[in-house]
N, C-alpha and C positions, 0 to 999 in steps of 0.2 A: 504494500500500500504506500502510496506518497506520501512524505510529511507536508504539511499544512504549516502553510507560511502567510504573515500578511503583508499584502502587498496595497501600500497606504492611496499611491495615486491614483489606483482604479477605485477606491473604495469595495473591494473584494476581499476575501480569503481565496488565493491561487492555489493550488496545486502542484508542487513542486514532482515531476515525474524523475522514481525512484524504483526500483527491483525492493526495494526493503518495506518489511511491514513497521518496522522502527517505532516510536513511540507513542502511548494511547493519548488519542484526538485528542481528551478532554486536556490534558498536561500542557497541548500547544495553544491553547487558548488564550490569548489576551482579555485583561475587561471589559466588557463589554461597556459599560460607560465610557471608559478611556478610549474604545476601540472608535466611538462615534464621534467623541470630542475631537480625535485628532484627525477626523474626516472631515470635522468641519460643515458636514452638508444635512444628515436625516436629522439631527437636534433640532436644530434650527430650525428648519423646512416645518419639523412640523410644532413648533410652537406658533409659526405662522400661519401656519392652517386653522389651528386653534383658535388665533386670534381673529382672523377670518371670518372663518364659520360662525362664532358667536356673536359678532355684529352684523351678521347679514339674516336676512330678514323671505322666508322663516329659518331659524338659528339652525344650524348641523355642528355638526362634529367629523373631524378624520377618522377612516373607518382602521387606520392603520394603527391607533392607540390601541385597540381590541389586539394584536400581534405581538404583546410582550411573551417573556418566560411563560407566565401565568396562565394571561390566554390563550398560548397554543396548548399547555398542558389539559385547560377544563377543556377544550377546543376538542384534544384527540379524543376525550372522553364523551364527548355530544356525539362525535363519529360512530361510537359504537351504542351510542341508543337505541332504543327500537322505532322510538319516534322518528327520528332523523335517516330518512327514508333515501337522504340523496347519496349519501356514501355506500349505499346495500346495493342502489339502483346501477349507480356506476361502476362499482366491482366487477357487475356481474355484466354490464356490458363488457368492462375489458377484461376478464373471465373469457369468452363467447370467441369474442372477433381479436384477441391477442396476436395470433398470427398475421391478421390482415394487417392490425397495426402499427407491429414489425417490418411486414415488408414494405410498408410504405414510409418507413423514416428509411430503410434501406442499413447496409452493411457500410461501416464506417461514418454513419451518418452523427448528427447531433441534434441533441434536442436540450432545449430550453425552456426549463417549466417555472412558471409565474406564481409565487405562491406556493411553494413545495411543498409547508407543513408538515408532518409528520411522515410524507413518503411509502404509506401502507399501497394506497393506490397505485403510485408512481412504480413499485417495485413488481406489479404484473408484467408492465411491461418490460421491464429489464431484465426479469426472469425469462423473459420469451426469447430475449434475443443471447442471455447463456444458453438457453435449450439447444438455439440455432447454431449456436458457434457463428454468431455476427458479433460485430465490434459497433459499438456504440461510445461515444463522449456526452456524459450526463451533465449538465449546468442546473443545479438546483438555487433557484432564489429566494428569498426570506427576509425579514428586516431585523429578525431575531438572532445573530450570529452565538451565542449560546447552545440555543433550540437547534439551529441551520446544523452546528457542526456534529452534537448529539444524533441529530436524524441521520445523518449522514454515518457517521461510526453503524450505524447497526444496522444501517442497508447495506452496506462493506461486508458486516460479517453474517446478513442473509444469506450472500449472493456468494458467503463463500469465497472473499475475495476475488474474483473472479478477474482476468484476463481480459476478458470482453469487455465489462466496463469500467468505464474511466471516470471518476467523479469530479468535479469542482463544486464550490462552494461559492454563493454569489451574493453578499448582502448588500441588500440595496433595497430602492425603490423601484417599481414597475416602470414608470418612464426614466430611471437613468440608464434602462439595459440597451436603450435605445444609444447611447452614447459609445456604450460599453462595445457595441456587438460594431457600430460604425469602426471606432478604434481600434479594434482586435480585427488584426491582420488576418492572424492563424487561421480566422475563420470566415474570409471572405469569399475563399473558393471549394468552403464545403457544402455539406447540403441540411439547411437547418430546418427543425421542426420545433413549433415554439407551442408546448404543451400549456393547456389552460382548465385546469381541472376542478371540479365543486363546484360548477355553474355559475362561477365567479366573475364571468365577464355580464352576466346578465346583473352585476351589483355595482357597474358602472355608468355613469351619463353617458349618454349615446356619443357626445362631441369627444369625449374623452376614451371613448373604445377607442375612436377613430382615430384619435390622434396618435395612439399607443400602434394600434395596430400599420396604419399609413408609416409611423416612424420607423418601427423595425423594418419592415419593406424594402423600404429606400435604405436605410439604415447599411443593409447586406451588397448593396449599389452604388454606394456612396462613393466609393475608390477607384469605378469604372462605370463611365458614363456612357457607353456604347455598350454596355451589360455583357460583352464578350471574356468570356474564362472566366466569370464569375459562379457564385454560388447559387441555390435552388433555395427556395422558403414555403415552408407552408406551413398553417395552424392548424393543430390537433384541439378542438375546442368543445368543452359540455356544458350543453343546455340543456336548463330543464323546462318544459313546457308544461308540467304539472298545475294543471289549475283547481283541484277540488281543496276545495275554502279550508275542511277539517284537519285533512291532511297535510296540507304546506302551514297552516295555523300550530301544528302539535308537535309539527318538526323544527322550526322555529321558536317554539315555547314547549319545550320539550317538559313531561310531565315530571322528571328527577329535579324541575329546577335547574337543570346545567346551561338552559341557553340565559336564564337570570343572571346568573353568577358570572358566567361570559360576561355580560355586555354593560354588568355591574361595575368589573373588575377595572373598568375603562376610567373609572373616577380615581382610583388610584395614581392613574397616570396625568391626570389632569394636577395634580397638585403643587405642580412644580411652576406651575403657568399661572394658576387661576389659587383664588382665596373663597375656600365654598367650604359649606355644612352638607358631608356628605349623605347624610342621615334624612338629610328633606330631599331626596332626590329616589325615584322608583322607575322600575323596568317598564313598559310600554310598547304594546308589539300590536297592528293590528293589519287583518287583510281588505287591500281594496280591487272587488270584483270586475270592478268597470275598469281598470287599468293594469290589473292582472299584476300587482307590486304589493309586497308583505314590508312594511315597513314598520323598521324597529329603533327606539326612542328610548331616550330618557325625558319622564314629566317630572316637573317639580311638585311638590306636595303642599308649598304653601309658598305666599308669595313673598322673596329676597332677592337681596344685592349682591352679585360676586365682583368682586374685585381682582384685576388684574395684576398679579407680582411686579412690584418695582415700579408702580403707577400708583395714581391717584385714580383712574378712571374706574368707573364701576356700571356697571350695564342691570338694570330692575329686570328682575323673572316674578314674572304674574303665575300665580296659582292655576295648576293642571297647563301651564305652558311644554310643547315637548320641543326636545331638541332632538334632532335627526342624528341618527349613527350612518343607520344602512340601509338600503331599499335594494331588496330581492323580487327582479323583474323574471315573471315566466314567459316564454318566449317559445310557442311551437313554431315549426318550420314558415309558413306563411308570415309569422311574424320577426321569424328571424329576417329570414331573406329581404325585409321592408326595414330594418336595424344593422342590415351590413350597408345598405344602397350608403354610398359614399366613402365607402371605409375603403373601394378599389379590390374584395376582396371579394370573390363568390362560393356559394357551397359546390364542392368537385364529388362528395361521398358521403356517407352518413350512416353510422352503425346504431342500430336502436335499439331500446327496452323493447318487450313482447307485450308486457302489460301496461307499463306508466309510459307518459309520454315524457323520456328522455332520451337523450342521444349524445352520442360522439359525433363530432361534424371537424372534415377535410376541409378546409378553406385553401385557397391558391388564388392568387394574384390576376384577376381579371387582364390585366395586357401589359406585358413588360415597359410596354412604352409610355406607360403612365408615369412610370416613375422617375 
């Protein structure tokens, strides 16, 4: 296995390629506060968003505070609920269609998955391609480099160390991979698959799929503008188009209490920004049928002032006001296909559930020459 080195001016954990299994992941770890301090960029960024969101009108929050230590741990533990229908649904797609997959990031290929978390999912398909004796380069992302490097150790020692794949470690944010993937040479002239798993892109504003998605694109094109000897891209992406109310309601507010605790845990994070009584603040989750989006909240319990760290300013919260975390959009294929128009991207394939409406969806690049 490689040692794990950090490498400051990508803001990444690289991979240093090694014959040696050499010493456990967790030992190379730097601190994780320190790690960000001296990047300079996700602190900041999102105390900004923070401060954003809660002057704008109606108030949100970044969905990215929910991705500490913490919340990916209550996180993998919502994964195995019984309520939480979407992690069963999609196993068992990629369970089914693994081979198809496989042949479709191809032998030597690479893929790049958004959000890696825990990696239960993500290691079907890696398994498929040791079964094959294909070689694959995994790039898992995360914001949590803790959690990232942890998940990463013990998908190494699933897979049996295995030969075939090659891991890196990517902490970042969703749009800096676009920067990431532009600057990295090594993989201009490969063939990339940019994995998007947990129907996580339906939890983005449409401008902002677009942007992510349009960037990486171009992103792999950047270096050649006649597209000649360049590299191949396409998205492996799950949607869910689940619309019955009980169902996507119970999977979201899951009956143990874990999706509370999740989305509770996020006031934790807040405290380093904001001056608040965590104790008047409660979970708030509800589904809207007309627009096929479960949105989840924090409401206030009574009405108060938070004030801003190292400010005077202070913003009034009115009793039962919510602030937005996340909104989980369902999106069947008709509606997909009307949520990609302008992203340049079109559906080429589509692996389905038998019984719920979900799916794996092939994206590829409507005309080279867009880009």
């Amino acid at each position: 296995m490689g040692t794990l080195e950090l490498t400051m001016d990508t803001n990444t954990y690289e991979q240093a390629q090694s014959p040696l299994i050499g010493i456990p992941l967790q030992e190379q770890i730097q601190d994780e506060k320190q790690h960000r301090l001296d990047n300079g960029g996700n602190d900041s960024r999102t105390t900004e968003l923070i401060l954003e969101g809660l002057r704008s009108s109606p108030r949100y929050l970044p969905s990215v505070l929910l991705w500490d230590e913490v919340g990916l741990n209550i996180y993998s533990k919502i994964m195995r609920s019984e309520d939480y229908y979407l992690t069963r649904v999609e196993t068992e797609i990629l369970q089914v269609h693994v081979d198809a997959i496989v042949e479709s990031i191809g032998d030597g290929g690479v893929i790049i998955e958004l959000g890696s978390g825990c990696l239960s999912k993500t290691r079907v398909i890696l398994e498929g391609f040791v079964r094959r004796r294909m070689h694959v380069q995994y790039y898992a992302l995360d914001v949590c480099p803790t959690t990232l490097a942890e998940s990463l150790s013990d998908l190494r020692s699933q897979l049996n160390y295995s030969n075939y794949v090659t891991c890196h470690p990517l902490c970042m944010m969703y749009n800096d991979s676009i920067a990431w993937l532009a600057n990295n040479a090594s993989l201009q002239t490969k063939c990339i698959s940019v994995l998007w798993l947990g129907a996580s892109m339906g939890n983005e504003e449409r401008v902002d799929m677009h942007q992510l998605l349009r960037g990486l694109t171009a992103a792999l094109r950047k270096n050649d503008t006649s597209h000649a000897g360049v590299g191949k891209i396409q998205f492996l992406v799950a949607v869910d188009g689940n619309k019955d109310a009980d169902m996507v309601s119970r999977a979201y507010d899951t009956r143990d209490d874990l999706s509370r605790r999740f989305v509770l845990n996020i006031l934790r994070n807040l405290t380093s920004v904001v001056v608040f009584e965590p104790a008047k603040w409660a979970f708030a989750g509800e589904w809207d049928a007309q627009e096929a989006i479960y949105r989840t909240s924090l409401m206030a319990l009574e009405t108060q002032a938070i004030r801003f760290n190292g400010s005077d300013t202070t913003l009034e919260i009115t009793k039962g006001e919510k602030i937005q975390i996340i909104s989980s959009r369902k999106l069947g294929f008709e509606e997909l296909c009307e949520w990609l128009c302008g992203s340049g991207l079109e559906i080429d394939e589509a692996w389905k559930h038998p019984d719920i409406d979900y799916s794996l969806y092939r994206l590829l690049p409507e005309s080279l020459t867009n880009y």
